[in-house]
VOKOLVEX-623830 format. One record per residue (C-alpha): chain; x, y, z. Coordinates in nm, 3 decimals. Example, Ala and Ser with C-alpha at 12.3 -4.5 7.8 and 13.67 -1.06 7.14 Angstrom:
<recs>
REC   mol        c1        c2        c3
REC     A     1.230    -0.450     0.780
REC     A     1.367    -0.106     0.714
</recs>
This chain:
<recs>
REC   mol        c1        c2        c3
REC     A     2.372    -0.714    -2.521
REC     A     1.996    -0.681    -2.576
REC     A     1.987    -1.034    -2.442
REC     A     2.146    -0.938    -2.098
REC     A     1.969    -0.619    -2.038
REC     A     1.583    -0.809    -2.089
REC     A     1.743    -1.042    -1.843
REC     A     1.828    -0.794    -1.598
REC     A     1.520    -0.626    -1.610
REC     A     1.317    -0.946    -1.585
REC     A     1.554    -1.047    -1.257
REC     A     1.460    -0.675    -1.120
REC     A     1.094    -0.693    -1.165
REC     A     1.110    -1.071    -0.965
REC     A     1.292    -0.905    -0.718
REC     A     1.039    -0.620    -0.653
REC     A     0.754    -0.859    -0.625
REC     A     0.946    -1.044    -0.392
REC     A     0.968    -0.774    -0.191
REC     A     0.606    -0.654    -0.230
REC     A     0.552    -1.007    -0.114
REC     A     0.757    -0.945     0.211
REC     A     0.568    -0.598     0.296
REC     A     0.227    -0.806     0.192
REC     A     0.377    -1.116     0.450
REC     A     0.419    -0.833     0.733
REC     A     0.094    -0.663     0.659
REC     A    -0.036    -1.041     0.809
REC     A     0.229    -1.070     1.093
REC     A     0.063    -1.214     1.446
REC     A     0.384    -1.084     1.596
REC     A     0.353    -0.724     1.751
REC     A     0.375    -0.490     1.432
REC     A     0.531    -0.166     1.333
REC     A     0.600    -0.047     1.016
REC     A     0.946     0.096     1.110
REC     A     1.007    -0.324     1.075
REC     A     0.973    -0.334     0.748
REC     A     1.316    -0.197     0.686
REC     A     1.447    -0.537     0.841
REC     A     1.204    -0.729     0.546
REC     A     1.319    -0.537     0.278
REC     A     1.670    -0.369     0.222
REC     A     1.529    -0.079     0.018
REC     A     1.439     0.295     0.052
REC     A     1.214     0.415     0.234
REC     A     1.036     0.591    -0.090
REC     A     1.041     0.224    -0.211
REC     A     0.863     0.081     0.034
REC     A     0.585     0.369     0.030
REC     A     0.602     0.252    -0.310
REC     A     0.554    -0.127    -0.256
REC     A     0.281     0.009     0.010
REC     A     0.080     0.174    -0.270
REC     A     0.090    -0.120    -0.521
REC     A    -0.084    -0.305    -0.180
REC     A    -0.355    -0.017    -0.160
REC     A    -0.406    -0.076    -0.597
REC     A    -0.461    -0.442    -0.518
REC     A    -0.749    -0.385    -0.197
REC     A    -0.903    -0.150    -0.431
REC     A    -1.041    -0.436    -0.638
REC     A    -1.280    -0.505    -0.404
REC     A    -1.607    -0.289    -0.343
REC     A    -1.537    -0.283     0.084
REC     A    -1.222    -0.137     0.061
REC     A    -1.304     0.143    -0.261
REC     A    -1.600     0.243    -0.001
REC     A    -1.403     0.284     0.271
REC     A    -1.200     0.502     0.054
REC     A    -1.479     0.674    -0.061
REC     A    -1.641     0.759     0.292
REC     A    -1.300     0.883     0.402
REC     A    -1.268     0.626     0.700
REC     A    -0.943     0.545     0.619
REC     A    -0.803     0.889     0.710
REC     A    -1.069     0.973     1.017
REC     A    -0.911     0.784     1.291
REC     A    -0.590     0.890     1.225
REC     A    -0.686     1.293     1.160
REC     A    -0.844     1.237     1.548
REC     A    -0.516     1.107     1.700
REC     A    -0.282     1.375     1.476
REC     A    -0.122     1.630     1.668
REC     A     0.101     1.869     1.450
REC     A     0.028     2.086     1.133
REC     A     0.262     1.888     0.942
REC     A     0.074     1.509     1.004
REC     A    -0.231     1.678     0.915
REC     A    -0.052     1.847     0.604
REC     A     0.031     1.464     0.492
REC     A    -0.287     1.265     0.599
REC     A    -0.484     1.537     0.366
REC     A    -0.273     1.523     0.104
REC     A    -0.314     1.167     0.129
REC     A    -0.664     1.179     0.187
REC     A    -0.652     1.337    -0.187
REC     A    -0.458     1.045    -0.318
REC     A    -0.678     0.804    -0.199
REC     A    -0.998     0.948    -0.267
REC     A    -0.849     1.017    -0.642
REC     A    -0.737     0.590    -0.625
REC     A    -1.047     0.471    -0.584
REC     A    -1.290     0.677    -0.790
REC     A    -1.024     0.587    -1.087
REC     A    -1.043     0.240    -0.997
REC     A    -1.446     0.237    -0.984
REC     A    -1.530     0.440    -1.283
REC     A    -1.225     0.325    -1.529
REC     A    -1.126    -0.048    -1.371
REC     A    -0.773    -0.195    -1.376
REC     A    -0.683    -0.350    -1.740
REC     A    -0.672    -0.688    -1.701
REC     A    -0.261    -0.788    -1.721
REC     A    -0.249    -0.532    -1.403
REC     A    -0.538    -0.662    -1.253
REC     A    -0.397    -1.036    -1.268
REC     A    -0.057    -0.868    -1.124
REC     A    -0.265    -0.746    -0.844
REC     A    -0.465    -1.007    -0.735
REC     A    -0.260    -1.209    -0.574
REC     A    -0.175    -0.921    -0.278
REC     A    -0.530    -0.806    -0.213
REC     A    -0.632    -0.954     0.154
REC     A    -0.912    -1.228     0.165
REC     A    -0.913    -1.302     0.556
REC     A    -1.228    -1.118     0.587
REC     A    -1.242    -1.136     0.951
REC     A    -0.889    -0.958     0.955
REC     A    -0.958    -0.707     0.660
REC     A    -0.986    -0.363     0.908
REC     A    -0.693    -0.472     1.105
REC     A    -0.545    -0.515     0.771
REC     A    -0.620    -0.201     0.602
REC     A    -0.545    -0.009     0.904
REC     A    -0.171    -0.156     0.923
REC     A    -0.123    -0.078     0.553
REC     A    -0.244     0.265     0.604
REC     A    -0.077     0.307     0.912
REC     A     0.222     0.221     0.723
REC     A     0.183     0.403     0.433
REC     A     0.108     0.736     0.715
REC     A     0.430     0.652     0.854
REC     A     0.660     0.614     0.546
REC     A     0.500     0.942     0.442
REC     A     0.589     1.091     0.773
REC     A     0.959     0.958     0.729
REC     A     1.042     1.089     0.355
REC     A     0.955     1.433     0.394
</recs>
């Protein structure tokens, strides 16, 4: 019994990378994107693939560029510009919060190394697509946000 629950679990956690591979794939797209897409990638919940969205953000914070950019809040300016209503302003500071809290953890405490290696292989490394980048995941994770609540 033992035997067929570790192998269940171990089928799960390929299938989630999978996945976070697919949102990661997307993220890279040359094809006109919109995070409502992603719910053609993978068959999942929406609170799932905020979820995959986050473990994205965990792996761009292991690099300095994208922790700074956290840091100096420029990943929540352009969007607090363009938002209209009380309750996208309620989210993108709440978020704002999250973020800010994400990357001071990750620059004063690190990532222990198993999580780190689990990481690495979705942070982005086309540097001269890395705002385009970062701005689709964060549009994306605005937009999942939006959706669940």
């Amino acid at each position: 019994m033992s035997n067929k629950l570790r192998e269940m679990a171990s089928l799960s956690a390929g299938k989630r990378e999978e996945n976070i591979y697919k949102v990661f794939a997307y993220l890279h797209t040359r094809e006109q994107f919109h995070p409502v897409n992603l719910r053609t990638r993978v068959v999942v919940s929406d609170k799932t693939i905020a979820s995959y969205l986050r473990q994205i953000q965990e792996a761009q914070c292991l690099t300095e560029p994208y922790r700074k950019r956290l840091l100096e809040l420029e990943a929540t300016q352009s969007f607090k510009t363009e938002s209209s209503s009380a309750k996208e302003l309620s989210i993108l500071d709440r978020l704002e919060k999250e973020w800010l809290k994400l990357a001071k953890t990750v620059e004063s405490n690190g990532i222990k190394t198993e999580r780190r290696q689990q990481l690495e292989q979705f942070v982005f490394t086309k540097e001269d697509e890395l705002e385009t980048l970062w701005q689709r995941l964060e549009f994306s994770m605005l937009f999942f946000e939006l959706v669940k609540s």
